[in-house]
C-alpha positions as CSV (number, residue, x, y, z in Angstrom):
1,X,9.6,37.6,150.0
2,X,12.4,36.5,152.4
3,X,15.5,38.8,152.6
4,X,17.7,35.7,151.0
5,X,15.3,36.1,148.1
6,X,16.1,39.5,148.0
7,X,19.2,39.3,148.0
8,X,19.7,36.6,145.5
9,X,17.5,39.0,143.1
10,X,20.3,42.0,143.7
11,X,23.0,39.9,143.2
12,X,21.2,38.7,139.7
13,X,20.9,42.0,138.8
14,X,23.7,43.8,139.3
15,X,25.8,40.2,137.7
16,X,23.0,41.8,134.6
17,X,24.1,45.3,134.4
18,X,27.7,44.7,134.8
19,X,27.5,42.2,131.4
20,X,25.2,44.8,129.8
21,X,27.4,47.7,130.7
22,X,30.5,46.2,129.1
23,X,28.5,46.6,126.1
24,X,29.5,49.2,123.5
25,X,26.4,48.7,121.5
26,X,23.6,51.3,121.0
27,X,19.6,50.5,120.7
28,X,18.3,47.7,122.3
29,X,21.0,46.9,124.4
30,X,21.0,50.4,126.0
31,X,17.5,50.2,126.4
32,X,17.8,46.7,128.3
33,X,20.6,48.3,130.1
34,X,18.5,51.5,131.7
35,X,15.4,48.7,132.1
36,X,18.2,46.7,134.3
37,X,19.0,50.1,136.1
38,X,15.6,50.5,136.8
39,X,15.3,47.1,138.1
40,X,18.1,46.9,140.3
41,X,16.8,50.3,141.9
42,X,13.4,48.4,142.5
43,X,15.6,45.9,144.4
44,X,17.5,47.6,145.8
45,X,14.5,49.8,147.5
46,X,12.3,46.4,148.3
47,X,15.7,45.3,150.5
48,X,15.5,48.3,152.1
49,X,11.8,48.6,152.9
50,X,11.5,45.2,154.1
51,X,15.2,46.1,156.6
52,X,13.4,48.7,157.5
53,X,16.5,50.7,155.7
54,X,19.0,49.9,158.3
């Protein structure tokens, strides 16, 4: 996956968890929120392996 690809995916997801965060709402929302979390760690730790974490 090209770093531009990456990028764009980080970008998604952290647009994501911002909206979900501004969210009051318990249940499924906060669910969806920590599954966003856990996607934008994914992301964020593809980025850095294929940087070679610099």
């Amino acid at each position: 996956m090209s770093i531009f690809k990456h990028i764009s995916a980080l970008l998604l997801a952290s647009v994501m968890i911002i909206g979900l965060s501004a969210c009051e709402s318990q249940g499924p929302f906060e669910d969806a929120g920590e599954s966003m979390d856990d996607a934008f760690d994914r992301t964020w730790d593809a980025i850095d392996d294929a940087t070679d974490g610099n």
